[in-house]
N, C-alpha and C positions, 0 to 999 in steps of 0.2 A: 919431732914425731918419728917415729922409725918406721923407717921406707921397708921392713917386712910385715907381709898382712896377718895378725896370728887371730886364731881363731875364736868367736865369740860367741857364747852360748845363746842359747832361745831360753828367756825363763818360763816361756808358756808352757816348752816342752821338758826341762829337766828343776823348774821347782812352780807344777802347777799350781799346788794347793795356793802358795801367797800370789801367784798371780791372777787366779781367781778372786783371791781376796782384794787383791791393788782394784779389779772391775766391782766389782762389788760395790766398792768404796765410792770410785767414780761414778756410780751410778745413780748415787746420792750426794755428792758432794755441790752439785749447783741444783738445788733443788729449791722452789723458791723464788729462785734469782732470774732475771731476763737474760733468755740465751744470747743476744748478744753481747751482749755484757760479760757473757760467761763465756764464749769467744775470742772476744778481746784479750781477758787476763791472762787464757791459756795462750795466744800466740804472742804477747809480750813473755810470759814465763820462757815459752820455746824461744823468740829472739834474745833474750838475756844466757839462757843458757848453754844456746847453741844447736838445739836438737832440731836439726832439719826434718825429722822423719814428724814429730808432732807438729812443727810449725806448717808444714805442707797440707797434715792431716787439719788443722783449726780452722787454715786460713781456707780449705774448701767448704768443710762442714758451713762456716761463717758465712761465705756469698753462698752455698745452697741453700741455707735457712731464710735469707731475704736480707744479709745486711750487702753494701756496697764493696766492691772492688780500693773502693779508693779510702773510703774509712780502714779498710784492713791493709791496703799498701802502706798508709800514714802513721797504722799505731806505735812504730818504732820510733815516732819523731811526735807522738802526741800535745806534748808540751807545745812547740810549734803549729799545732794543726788544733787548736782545742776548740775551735768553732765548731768542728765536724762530730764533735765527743760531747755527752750530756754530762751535767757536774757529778752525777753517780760516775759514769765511766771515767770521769778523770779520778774522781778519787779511788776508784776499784785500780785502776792503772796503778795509780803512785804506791797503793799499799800494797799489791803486787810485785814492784820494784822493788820494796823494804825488806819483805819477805825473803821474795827471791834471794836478794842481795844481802841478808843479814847476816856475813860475815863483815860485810864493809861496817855499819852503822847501827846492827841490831833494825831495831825497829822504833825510828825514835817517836814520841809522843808527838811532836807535830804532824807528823805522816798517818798517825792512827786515827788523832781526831778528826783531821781531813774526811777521813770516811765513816767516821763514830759519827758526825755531821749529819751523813746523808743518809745512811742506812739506819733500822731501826737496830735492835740489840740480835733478836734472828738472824734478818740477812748479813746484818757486818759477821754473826758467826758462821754461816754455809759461806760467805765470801770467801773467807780465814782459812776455811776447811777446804776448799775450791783451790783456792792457790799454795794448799800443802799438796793436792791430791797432783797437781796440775806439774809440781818442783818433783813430785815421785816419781811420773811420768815421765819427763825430760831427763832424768836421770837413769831411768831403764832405758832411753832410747839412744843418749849419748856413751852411757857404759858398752851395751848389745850394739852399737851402730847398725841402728836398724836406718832403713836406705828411703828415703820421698820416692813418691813417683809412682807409689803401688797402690796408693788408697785411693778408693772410693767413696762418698758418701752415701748413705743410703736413704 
């Protein structure tokens, strides 16, 4: 990593239009679906990708909305902890790691029926669309390195 800081743009402020479109998008992407559930995939997406500034943001929205401290400490090690996770949330998990990860392995069909399973054809599509909108996000925030520590929930 090079130890000089250079300078990283705001897309809100010099390319509004698509960034109003990325909230747009988000604003219907988990629609449908159980916020925490939709929660969950966003702060696995943010720990897989690295983007502290959204994982900080998930993981408050998550305990403000009513889920636990300790289900959001655990989701990085869900596999491990699946007591604490409902079999929609494990499969939303995994197919979010696929996604995410689909340079590694694509998206193999074991990992899709997992959640083709539990969701009806709807929600397994706003999941799909949830955890693309979720990988756009983590990628504006790791590109911009935008900073944790500033949001609030509302």
């Amino acid at each position: 990593m090079s130890t000089t800081t250079r300078r990283r743009i705001k897309l809100a402020t010099h390319a509004p239009e698509f960034y109003q479109a990325l909230i747009a998008l988000d604003e219907v992407s988990a629609t449908g679906l159980d916020p925490k559930l939709a929660h969950l995939v966003r702060i696995r997406a943010a720990q897989l990708n690295g983007c502290a500034y959204c994982l900080d943001m998930h993981a408050l929205d998550a305990v403000h909305e009513g889920d636990t401290g300790q289900r959001v400490n655990l989701v990085a090690t869900w596999r491990e902890a699946r007591k604490f996770y409902t079999e929609q949330e494990q499969a939303a998990l995994e197919l979010t790691e696929a996604i995410t990860l689909i340079s590694v392995d694509h998206v193999p069909d074991e990992k899709y029926d997992i959640a083709a399973k539990v969701f009806d054809d709807k929600e397994l599509a706003q999941l799909i669309g949830l955890i693309i909108m979720i990988n756009a996000w983590t990628r504006v925030g790791v590109t911009c390195r935008l900073e944790p520590g500033h949001y609030q929930p509302s």
